[in-house]
MARBA-3410 file (N, C-alpha, C, O; in Angstrom, 1 decimal):
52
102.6,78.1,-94.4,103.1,77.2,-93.4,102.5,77.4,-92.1,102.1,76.5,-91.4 ~ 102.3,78.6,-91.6,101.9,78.7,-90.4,100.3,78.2,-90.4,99.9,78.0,-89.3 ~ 99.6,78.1,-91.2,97.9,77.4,-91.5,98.1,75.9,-91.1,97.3,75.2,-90.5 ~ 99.3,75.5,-91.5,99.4,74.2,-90.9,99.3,74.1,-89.6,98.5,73.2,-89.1 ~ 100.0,74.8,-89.0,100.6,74.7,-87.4,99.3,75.0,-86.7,98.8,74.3,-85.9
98.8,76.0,-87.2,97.2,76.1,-86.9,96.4,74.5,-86.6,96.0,74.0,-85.5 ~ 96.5,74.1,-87.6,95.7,72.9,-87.9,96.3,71.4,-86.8,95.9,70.5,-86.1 ~ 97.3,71.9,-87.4,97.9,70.4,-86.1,98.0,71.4,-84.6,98.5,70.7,-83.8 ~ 97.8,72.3,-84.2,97.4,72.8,-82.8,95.8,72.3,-82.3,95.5,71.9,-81.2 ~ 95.0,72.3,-83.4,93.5,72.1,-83.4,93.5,70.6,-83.1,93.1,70.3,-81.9
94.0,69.3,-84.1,94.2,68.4,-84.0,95.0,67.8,-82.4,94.6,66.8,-81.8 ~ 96.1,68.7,-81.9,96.7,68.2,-80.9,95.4,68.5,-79.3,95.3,67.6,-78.4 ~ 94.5,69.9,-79.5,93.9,69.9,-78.9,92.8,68.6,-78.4,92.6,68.0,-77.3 ~ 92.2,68.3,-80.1,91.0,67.4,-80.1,91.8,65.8,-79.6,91.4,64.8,-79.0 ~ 92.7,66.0,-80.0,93.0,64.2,-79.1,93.2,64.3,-77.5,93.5,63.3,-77.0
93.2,65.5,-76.8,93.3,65.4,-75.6,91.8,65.6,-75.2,91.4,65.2,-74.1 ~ 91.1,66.2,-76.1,89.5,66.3,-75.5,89.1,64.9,-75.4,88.3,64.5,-74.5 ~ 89.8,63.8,-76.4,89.1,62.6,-77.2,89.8,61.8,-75.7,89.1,61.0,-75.1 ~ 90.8,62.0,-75.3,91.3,61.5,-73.4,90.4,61.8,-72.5,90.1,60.9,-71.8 ~ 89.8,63.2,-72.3,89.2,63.9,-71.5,87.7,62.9,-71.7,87.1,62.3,-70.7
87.2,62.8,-73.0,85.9,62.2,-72.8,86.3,60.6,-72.8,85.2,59.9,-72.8 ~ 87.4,59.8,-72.7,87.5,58.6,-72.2,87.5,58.4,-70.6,86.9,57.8,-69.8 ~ 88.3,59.1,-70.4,88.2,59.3,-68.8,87.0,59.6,-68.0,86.8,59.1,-66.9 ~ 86.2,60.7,-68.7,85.2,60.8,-68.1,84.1,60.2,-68.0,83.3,60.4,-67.1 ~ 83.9,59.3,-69.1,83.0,58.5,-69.3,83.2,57.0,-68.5,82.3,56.3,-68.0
84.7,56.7,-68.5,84.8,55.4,-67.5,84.3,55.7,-66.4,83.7,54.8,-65.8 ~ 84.4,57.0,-65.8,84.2,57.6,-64.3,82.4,57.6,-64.1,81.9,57.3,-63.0 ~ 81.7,57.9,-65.2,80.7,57.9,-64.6,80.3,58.9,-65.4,79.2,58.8,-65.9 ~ 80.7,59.7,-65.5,80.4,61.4,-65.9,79.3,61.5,-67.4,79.3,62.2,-68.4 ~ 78.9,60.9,-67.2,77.8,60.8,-69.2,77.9,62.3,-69.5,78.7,62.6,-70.4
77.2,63.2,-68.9,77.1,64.4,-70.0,78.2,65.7,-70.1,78.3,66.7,-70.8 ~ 78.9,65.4,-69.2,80.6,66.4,-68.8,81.3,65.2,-70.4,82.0,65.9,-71.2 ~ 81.2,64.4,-70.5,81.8,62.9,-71.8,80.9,63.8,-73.2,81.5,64.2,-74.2 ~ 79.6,63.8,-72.9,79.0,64.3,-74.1,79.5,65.9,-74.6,79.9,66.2,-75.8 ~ 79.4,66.8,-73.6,79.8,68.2,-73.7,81.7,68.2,-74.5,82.1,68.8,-75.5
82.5,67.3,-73.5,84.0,67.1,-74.3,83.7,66.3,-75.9,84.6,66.5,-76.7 ~ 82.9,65.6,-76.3,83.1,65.0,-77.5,82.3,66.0,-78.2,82.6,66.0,-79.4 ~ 81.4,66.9,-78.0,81.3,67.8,-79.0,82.3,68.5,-79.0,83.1,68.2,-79.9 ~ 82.9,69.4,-78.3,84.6,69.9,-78.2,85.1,69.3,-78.9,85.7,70.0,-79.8 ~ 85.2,68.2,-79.0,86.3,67.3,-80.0,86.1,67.4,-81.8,86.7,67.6,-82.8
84.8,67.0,-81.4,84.5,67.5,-83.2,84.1,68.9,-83.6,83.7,69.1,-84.7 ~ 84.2,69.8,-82.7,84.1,70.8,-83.1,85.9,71.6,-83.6,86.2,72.5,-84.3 ~ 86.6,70.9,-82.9,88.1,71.2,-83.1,88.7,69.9,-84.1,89.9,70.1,-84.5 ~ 88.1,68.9,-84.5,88.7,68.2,-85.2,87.9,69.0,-87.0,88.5,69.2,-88.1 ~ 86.6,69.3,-86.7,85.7,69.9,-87.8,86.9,71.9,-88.2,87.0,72.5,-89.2
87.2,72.2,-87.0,88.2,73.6,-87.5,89.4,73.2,-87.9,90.1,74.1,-88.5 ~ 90.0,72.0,-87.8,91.1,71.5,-88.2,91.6,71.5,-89.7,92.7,71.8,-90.3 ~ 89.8,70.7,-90.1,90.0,70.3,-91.3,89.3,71.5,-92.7,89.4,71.5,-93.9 ~ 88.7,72.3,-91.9,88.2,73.7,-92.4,89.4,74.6,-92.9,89.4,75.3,-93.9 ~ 90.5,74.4,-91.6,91.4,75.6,-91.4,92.4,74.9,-93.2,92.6,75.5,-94.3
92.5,73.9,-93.0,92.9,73.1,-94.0,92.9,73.2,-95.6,93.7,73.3,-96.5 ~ 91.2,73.2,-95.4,90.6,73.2,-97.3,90.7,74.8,-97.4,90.3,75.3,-98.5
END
C-alpha cells in the first residue's frame, strides 16, 4: 500500500511541474519550460517504475 502513495506523490508532483511548464512557457521562459517538462517526465517515468 504505501508503493502506491509513493506513486500518486510522484504523479501529484508531475502535474504541478506540467502547470509550472504551462505558465512558463506562456510568459516567455522557453528553456526554464524545457528544464520543468523534463522534471515532469522524469517524475511521471518514477511513477510508473515505482509501479511495475
Amino acid at each position: 500500500m504505501s508503493g502506491q502513495w509513493v506513486a500518486l506523490l510522484l504523479l501529484a508532483v508531475a502535474g504541478f511541474l506540467v502547470g509550472g511548464v504551462w505558465s512558463t512557457w506562456r510568459n516567455g521562459s522557453r528553456g526554464l519550460a524545457a528544464v520543468l517538462t523534463f522534471a515532469a517526465l522524469l517524475s511521471i517515468g518514477g511513477a510508473v517504475a515505482w509501479l511495475a
